[in-house]
mmCIF entry with sequence, helices, sheets and N, C-alpha, C, O atoms, coordinates in Angstrom:
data_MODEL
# 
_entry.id   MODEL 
# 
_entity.id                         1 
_entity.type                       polymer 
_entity.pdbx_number_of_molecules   1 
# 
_entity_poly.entity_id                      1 
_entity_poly.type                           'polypeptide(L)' 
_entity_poly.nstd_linkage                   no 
_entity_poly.nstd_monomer                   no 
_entity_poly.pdbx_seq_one_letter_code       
;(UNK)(UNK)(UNK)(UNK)(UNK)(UNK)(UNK)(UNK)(UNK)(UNK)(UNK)(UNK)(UNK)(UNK)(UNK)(UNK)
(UNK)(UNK)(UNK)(UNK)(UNK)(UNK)(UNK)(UNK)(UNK)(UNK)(UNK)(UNK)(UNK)(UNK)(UNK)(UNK)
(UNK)(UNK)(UNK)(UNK)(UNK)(UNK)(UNK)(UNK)(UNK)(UNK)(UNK)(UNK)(UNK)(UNK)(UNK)(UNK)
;
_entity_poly.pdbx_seq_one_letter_code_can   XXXXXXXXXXXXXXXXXXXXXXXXXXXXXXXXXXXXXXXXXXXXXXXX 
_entity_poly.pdbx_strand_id                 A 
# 
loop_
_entity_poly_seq.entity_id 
_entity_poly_seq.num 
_entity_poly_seq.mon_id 
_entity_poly_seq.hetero 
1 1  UNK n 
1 2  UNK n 
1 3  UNK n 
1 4  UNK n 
1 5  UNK n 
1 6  UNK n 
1 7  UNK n 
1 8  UNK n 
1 9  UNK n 
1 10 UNK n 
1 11 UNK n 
1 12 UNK n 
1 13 UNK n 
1 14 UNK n 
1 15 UNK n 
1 16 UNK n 
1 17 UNK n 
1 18 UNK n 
1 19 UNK n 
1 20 UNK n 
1 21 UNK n 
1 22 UNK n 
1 23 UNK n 
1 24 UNK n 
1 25 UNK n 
1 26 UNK n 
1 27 UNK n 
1 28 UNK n 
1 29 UNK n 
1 30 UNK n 
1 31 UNK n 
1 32 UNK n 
1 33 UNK n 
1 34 UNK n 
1 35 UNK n 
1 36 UNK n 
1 37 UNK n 
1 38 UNK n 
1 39 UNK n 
1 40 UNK n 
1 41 UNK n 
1 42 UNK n 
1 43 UNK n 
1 44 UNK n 
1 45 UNK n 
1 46 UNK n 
1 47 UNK n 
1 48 UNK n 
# 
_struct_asym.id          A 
_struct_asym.entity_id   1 
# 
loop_
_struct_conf.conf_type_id 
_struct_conf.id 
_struct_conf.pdbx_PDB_helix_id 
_struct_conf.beg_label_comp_id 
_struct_conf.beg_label_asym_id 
_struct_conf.beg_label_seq_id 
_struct_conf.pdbx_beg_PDB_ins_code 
_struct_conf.end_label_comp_id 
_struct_conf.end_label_asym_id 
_struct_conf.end_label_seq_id 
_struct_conf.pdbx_end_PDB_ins_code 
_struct_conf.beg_auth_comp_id 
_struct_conf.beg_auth_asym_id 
_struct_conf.beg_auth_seq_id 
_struct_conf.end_auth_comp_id 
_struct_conf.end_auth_asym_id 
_struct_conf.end_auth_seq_id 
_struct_conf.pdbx_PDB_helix_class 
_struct_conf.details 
_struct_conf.pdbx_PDB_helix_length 
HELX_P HELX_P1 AA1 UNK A 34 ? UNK A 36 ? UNK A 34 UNK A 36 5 ? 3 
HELX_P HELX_P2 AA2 UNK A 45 ? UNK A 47 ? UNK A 45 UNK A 47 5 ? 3 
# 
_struct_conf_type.id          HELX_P 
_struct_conf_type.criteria    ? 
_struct_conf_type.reference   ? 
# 
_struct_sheet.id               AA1 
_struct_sheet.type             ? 
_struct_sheet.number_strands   3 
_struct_sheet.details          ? 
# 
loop_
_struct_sheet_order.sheet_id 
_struct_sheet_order.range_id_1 
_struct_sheet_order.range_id_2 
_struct_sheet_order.offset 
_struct_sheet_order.sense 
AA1 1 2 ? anti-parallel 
AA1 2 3 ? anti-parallel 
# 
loop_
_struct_sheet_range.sheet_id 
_struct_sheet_range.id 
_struct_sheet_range.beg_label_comp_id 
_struct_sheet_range.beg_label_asym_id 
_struct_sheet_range.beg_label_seq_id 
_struct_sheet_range.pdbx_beg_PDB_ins_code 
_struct_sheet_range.end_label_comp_id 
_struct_sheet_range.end_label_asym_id 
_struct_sheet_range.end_label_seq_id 
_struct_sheet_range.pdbx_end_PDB_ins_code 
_struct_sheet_range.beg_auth_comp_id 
_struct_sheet_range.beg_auth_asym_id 
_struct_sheet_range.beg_auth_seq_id 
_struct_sheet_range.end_auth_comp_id 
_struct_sheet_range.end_auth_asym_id 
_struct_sheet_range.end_auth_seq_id 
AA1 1 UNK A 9  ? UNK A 13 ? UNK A 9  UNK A 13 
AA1 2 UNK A 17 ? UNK A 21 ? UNK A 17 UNK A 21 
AA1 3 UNK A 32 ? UNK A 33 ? UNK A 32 UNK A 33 
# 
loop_
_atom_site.group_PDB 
_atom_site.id 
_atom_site.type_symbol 
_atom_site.label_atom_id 
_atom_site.label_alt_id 
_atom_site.label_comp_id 
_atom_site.label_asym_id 
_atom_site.label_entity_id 
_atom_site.label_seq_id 
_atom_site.pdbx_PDB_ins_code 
_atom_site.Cartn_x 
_atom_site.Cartn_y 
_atom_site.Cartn_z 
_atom_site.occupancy 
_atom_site.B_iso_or_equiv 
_atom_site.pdbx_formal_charge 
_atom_site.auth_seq_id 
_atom_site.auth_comp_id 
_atom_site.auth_asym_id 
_atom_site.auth_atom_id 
_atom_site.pdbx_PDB_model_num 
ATOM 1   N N  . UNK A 1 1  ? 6.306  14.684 39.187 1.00 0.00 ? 1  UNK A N  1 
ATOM 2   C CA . UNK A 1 1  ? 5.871  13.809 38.115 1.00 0.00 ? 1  UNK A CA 1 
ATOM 3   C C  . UNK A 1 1  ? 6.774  12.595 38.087 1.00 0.00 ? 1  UNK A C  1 
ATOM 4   O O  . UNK A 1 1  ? 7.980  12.842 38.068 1.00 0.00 ? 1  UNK A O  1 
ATOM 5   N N  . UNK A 1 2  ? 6.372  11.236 38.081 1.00 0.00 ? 2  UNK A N  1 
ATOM 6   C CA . UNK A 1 2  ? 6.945  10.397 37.590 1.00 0.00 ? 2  UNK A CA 1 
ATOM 7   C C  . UNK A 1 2  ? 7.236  9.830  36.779 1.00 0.00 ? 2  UNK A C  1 
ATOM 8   O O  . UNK A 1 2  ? 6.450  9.951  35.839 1.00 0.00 ? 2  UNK A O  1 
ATOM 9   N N  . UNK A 1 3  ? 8.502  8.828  36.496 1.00 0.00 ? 3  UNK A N  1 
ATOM 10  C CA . UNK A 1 3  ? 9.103  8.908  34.812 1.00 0.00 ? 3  UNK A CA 1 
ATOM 11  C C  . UNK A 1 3  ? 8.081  8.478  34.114 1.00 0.00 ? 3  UNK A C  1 
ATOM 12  O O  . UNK A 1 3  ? 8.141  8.778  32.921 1.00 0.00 ? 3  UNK A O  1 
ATOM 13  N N  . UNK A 1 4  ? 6.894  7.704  34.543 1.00 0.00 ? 4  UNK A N  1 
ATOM 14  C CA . UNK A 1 4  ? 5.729  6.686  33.898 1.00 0.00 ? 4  UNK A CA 1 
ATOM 15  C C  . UNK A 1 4  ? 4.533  8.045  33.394 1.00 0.00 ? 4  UNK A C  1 
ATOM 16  O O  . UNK A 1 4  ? 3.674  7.835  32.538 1.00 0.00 ? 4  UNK A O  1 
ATOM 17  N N  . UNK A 1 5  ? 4.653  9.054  33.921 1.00 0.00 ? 5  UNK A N  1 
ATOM 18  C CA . UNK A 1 5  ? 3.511  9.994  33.227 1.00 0.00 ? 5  UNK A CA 1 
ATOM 19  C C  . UNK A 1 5  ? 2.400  10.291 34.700 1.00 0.00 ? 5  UNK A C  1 
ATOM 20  O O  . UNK A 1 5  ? 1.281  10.791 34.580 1.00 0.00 ? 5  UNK A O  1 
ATOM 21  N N  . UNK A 1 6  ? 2.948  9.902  35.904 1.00 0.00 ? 6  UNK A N  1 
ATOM 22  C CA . UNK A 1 6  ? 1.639  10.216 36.831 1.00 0.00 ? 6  UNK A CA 1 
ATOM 23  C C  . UNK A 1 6  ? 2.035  11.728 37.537 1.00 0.00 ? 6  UNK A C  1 
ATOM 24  O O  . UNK A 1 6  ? 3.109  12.295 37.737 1.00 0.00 ? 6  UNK A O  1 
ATOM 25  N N  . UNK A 1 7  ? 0.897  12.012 37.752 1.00 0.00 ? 7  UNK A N  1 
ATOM 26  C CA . UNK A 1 7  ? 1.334  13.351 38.846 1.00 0.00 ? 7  UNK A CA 1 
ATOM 27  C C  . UNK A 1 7  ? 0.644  12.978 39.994 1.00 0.00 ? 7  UNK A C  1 
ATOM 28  O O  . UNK A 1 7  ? -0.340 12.240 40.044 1.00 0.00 ? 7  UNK A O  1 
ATOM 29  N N  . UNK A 1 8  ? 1.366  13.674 41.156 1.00 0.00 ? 8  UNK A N  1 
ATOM 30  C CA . UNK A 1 8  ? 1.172  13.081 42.511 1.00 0.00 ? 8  UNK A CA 1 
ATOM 31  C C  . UNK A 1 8  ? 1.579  13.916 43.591 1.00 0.00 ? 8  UNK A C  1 
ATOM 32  O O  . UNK A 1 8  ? 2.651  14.411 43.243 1.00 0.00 ? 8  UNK A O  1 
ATOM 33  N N  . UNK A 1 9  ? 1.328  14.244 44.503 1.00 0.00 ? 9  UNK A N  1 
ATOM 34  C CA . UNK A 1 9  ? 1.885  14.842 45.530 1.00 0.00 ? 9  UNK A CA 1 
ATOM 35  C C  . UNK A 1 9  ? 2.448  14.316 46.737 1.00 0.00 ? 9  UNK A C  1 
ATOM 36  O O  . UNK A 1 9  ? 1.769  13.492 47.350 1.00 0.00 ? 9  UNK A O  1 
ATOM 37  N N  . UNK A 1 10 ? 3.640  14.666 47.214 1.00 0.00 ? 10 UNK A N  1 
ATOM 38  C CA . UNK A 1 10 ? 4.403  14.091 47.852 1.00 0.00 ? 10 UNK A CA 1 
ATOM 39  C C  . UNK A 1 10 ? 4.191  14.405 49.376 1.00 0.00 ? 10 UNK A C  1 
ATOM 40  O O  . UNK A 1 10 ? 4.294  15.579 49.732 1.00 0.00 ? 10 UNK A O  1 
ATOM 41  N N  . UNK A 1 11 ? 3.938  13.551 50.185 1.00 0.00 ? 11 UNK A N  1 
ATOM 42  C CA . UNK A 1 11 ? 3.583  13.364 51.377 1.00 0.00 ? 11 UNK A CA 1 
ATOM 43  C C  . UNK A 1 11 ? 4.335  13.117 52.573 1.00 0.00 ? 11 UNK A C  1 
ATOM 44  O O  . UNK A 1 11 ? 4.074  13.784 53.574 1.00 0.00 ? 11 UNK A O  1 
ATOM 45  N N  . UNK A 1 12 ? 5.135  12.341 52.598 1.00 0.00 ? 12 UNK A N  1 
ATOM 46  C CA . UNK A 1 12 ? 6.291  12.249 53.103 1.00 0.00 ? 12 UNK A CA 1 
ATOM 47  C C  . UNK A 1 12 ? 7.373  11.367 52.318 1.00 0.00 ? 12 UNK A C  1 
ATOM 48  O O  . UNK A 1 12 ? 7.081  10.720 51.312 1.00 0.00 ? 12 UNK A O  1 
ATOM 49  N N  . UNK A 1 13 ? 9.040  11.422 53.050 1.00 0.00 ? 13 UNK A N  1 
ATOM 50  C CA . UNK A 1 13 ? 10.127 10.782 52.570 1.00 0.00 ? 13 UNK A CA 1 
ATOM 51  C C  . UNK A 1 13 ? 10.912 10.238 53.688 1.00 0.00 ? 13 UNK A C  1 
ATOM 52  O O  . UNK A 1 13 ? 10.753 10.355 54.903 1.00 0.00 ? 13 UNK A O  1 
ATOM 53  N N  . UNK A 1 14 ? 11.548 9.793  53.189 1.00 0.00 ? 14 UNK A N  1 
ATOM 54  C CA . UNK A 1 14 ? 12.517 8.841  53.947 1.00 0.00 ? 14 UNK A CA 1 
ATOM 55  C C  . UNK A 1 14 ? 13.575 9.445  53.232 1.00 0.00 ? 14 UNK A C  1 
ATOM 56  O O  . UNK A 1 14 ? 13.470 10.458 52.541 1.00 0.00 ? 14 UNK A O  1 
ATOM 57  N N  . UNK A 1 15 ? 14.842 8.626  53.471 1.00 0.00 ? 15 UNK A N  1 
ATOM 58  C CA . UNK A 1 15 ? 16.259 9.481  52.892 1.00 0.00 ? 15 UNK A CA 1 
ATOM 59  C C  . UNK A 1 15 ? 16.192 8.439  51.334 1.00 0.00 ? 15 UNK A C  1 
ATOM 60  O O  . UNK A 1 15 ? 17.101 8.786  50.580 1.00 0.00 ? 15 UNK A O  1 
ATOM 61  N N  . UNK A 1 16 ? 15.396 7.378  50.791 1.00 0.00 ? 16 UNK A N  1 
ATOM 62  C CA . UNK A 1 16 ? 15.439 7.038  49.370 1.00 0.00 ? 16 UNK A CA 1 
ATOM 63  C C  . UNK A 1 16 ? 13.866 6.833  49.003 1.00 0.00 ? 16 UNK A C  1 
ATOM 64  O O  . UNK A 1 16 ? 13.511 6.159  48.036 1.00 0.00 ? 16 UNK A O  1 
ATOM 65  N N  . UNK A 1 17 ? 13.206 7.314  49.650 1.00 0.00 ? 17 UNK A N  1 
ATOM 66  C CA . UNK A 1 17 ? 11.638 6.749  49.233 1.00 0.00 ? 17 UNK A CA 1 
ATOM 67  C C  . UNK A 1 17 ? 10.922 8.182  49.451 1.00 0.00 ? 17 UNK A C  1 
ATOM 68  O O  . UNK A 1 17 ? 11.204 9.192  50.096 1.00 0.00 ? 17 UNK A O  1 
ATOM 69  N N  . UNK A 1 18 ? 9.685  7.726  48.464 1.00 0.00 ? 18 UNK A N  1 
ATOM 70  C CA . UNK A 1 18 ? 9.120  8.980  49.103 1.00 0.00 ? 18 UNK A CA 1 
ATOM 71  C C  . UNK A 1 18 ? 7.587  8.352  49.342 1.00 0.00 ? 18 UNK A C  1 
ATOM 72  O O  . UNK A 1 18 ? 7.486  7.162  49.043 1.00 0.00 ? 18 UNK A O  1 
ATOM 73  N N  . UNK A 1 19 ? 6.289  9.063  49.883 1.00 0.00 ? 19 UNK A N  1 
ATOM 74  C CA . UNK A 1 19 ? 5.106  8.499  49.592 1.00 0.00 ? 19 UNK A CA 1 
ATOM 75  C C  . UNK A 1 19 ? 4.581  9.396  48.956 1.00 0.00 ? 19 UNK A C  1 
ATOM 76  O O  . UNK A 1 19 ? 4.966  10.549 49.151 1.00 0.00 ? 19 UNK A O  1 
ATOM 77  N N  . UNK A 1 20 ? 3.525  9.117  47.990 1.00 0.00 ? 20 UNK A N  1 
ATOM 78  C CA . UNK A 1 20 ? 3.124  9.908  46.882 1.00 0.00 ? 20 UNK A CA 1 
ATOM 79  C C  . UNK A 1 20 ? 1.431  9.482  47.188 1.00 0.00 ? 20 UNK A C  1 
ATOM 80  O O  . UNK A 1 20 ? 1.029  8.331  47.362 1.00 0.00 ? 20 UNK A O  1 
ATOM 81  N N  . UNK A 1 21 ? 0.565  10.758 47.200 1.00 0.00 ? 21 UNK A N  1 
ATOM 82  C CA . UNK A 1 21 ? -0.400 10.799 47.059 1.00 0.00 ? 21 UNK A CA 1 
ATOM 83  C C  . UNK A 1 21 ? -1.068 11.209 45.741 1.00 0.00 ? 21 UNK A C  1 
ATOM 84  O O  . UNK A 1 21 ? -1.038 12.363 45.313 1.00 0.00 ? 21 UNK A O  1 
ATOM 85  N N  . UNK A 1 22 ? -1.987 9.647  44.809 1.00 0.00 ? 22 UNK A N  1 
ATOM 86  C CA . UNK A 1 22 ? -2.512 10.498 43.704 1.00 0.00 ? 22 UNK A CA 1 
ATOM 87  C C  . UNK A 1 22 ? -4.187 10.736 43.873 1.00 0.00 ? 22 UNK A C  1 
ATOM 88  O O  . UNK A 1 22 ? -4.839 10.280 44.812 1.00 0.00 ? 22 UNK A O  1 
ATOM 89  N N  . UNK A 1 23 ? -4.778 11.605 42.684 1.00 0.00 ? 23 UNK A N  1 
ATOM 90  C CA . UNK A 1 23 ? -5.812 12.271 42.973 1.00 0.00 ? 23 UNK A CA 1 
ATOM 91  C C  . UNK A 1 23 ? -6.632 12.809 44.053 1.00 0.00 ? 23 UNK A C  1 
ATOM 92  O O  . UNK A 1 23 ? -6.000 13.735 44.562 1.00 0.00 ? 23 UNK A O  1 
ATOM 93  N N  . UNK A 1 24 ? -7.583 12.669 44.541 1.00 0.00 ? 24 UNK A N  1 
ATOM 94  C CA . UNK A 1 24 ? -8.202 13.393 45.248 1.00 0.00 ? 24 UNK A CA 1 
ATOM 95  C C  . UNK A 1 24 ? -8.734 12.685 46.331 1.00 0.00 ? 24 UNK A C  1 
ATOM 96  O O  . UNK A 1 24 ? -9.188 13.314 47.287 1.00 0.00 ? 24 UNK A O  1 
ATOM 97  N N  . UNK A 1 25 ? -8.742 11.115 46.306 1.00 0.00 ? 25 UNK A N  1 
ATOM 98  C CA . UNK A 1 25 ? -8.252 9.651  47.091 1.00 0.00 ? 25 UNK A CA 1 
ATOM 99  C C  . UNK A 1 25 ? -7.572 10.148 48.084 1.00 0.00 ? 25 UNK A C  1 
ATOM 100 O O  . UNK A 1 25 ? -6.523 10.623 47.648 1.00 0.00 ? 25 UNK A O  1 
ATOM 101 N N  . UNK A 1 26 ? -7.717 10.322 49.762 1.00 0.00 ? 26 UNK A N  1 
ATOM 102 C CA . UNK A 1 26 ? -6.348 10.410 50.580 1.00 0.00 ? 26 UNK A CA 1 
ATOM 103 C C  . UNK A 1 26 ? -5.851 8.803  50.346 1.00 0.00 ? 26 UNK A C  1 
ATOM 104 O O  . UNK A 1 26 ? -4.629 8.675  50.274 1.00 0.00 ? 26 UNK A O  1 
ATOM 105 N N  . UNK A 1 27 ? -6.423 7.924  50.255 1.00 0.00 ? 27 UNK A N  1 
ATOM 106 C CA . UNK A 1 27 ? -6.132 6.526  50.524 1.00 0.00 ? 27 UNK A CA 1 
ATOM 107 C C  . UNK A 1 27 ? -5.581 5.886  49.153 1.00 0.00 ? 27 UNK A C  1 
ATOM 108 O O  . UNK A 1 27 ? -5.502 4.695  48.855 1.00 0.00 ? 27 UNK A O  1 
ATOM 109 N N  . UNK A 1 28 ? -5.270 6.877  48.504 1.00 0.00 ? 28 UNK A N  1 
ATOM 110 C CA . UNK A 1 28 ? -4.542 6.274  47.360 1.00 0.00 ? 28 UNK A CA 1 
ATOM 111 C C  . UNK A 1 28 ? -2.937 7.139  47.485 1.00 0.00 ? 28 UNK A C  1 
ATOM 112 O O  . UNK A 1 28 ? -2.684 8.291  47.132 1.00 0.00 ? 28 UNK A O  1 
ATOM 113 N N  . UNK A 1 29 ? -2.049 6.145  48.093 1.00 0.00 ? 29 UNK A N  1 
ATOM 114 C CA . UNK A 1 29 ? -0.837 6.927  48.666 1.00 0.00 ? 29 UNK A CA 1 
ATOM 115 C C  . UNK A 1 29 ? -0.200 5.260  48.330 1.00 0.00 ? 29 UNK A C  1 
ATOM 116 O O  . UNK A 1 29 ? -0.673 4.169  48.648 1.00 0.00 ? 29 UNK A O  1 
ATOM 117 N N  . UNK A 1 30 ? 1.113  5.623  47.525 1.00 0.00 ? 30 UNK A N  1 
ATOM 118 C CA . UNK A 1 30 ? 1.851  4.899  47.347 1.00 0.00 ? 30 UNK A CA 1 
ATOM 119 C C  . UNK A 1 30 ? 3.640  5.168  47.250 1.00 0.00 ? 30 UNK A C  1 
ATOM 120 O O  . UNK A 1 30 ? 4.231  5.953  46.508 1.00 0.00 ? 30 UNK A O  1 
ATOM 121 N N  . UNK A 1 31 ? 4.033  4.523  47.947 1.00 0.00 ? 31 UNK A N  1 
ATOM 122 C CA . UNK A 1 31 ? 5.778  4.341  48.559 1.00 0.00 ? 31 UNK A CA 1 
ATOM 123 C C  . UNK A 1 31 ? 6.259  4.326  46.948 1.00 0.00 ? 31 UNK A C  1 
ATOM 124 O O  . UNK A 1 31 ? 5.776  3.556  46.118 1.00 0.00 ? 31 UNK A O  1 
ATOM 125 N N  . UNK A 1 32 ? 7.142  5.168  46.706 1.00 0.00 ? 32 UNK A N  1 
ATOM 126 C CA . UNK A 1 32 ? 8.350  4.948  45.221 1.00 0.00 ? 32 UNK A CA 1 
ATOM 127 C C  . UNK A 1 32 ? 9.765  5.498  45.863 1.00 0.00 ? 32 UNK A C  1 
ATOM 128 O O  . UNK A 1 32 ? 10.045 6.246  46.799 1.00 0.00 ? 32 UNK A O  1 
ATOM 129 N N  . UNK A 1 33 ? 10.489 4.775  44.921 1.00 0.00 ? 33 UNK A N  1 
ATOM 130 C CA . UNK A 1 33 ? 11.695 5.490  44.964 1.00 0.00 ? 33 UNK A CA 1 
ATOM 131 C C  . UNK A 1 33 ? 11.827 6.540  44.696 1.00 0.00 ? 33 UNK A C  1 
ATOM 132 O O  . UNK A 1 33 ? 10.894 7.040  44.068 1.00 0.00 ? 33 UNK A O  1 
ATOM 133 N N  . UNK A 1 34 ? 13.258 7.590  45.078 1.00 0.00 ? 34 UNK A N  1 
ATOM 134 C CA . UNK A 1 34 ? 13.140 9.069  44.902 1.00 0.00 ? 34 UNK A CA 1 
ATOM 135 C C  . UNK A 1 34 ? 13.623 9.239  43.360 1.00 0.00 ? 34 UNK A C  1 
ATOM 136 O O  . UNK A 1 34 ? 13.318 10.233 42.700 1.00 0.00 ? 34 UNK A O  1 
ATOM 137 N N  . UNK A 1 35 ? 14.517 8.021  42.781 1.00 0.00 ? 35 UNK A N  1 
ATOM 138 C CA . UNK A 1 35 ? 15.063 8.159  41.584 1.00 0.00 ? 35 UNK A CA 1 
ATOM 139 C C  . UNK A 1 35 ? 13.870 7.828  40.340 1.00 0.00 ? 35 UNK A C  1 
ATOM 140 O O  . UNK A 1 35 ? 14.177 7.832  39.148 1.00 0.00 ? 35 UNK A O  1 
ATOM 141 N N  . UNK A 1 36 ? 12.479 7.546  40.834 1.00 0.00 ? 36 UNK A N  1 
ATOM 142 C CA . UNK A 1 36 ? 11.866 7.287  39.539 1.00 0.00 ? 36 UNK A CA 1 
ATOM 143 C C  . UNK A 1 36 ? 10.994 8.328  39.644 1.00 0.00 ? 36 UNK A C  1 
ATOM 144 O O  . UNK A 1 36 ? 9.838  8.173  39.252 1.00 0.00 ? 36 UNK A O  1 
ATOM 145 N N  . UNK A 1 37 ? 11.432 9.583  40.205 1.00 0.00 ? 37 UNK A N  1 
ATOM 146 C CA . UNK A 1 37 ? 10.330 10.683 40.504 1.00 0.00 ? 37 UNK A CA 1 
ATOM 147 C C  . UNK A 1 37 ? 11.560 11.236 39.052 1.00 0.00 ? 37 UNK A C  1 
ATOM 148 O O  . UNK A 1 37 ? 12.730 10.857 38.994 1.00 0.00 ? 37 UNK A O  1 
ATOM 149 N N  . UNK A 1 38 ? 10.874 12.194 38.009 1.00 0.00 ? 38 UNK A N  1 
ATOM 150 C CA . UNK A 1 38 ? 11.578 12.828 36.973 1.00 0.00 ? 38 UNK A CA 1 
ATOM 151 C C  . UNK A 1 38 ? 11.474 14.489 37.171 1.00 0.00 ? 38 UNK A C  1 
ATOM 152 O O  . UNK A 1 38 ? 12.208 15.243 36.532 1.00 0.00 ? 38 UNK A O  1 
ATOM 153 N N  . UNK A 1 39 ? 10.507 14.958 38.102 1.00 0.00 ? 39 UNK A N  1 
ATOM 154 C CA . UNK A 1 39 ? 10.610 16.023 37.863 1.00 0.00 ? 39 UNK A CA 1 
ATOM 155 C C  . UNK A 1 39 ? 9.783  16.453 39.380 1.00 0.00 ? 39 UNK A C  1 
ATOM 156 O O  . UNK A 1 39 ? 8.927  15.666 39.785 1.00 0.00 ? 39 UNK A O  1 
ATOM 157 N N  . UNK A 1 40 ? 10.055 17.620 40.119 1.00 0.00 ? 40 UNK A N  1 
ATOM 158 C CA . UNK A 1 40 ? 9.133  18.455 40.784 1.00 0.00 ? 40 UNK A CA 1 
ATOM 159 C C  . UNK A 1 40 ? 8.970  19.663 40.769 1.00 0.00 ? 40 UNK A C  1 
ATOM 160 O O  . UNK A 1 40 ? 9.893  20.461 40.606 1.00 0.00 ? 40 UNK A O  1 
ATOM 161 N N  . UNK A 1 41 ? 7.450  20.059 40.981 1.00 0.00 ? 41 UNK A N  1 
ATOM 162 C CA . UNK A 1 41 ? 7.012  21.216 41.223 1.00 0.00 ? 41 UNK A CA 1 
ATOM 163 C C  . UNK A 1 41 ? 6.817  21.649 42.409 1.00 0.00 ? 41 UNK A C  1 
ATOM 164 O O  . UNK A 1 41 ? 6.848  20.869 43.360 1.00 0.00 ? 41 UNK A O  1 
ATOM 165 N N  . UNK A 1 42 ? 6.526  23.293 42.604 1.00 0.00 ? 42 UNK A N  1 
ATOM 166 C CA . UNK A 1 42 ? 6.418  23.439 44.388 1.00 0.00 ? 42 UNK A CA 1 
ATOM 167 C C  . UNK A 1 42 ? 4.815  23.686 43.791 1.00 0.00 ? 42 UNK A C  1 
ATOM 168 O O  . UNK A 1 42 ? 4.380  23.548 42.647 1.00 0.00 ? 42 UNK A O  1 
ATOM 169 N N  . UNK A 1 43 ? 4.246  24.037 44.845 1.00 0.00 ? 43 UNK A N  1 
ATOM 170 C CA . UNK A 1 43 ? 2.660  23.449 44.960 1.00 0.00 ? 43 UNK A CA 1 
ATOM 171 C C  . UNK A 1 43 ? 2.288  24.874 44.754 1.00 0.00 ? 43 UNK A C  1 
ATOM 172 O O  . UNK A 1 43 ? 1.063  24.858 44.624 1.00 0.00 ? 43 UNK A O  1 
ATOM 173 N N  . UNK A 1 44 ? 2.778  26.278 44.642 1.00 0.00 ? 44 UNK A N  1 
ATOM 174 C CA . UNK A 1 44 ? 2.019  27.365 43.416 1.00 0.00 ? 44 UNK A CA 1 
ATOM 175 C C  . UNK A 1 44 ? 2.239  26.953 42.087 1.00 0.00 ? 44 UNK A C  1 
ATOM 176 O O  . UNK A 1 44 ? 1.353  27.213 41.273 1.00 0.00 ? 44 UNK A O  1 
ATOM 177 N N  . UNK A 1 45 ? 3.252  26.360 41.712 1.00 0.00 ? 45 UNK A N  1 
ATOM 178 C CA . UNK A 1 45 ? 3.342  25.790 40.233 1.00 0.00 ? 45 UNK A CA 1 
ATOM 179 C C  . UNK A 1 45 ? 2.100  24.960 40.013 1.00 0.00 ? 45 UNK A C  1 
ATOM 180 O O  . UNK A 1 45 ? 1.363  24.916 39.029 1.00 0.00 ? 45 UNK A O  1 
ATOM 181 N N  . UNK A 1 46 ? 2.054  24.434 40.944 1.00 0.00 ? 46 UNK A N  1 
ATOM 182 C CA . UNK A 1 46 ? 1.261  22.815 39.937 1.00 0.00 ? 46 UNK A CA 1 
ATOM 183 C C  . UNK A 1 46 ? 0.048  23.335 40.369 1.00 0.00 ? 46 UNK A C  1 
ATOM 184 O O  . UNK A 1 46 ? -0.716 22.451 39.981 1.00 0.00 ? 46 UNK A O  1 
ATOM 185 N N  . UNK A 1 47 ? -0.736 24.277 40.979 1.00 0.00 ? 47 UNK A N  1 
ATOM 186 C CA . UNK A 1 47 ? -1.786 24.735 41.154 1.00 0.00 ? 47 UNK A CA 1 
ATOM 187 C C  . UNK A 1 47 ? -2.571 25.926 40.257 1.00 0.00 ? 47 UNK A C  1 
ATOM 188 O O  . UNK A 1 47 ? -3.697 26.412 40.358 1.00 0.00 ? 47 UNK A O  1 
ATOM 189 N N  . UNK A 1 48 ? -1.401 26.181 39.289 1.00 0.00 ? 48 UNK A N  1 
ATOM 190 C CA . UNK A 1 48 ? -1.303 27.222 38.613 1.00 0.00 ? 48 UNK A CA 1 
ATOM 191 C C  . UNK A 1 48 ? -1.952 26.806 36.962 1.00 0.00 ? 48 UNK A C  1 
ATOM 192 O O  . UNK A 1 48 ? -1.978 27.660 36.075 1.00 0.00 ? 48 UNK A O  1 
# 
């Protein structure tokens, strides 16, 4: 989750970035920093 309220799944990283995939869009994938991510789940959590 990011500090702004989105949920997203994380796709790949770099050592300060990550890419974040939201909804159900593959083509909606966007580069953030790792510090404005606030929280993660592993993917039985957030499926749950």
């Amino acid at each position: 989750m990011k500090t702004s309220g989105f949920y997203g799944v994380v796709i790949d990283m770099t050592e300060e970035d990550v890419i974040v995939e939201f909804g159900n869009n593959k083509n909606c994938r966007i580069p953030m920093r790792k510090q404005a991510i606030a929280e993660v789940e592993k993917a039985e959590q957030a499926s749950a």
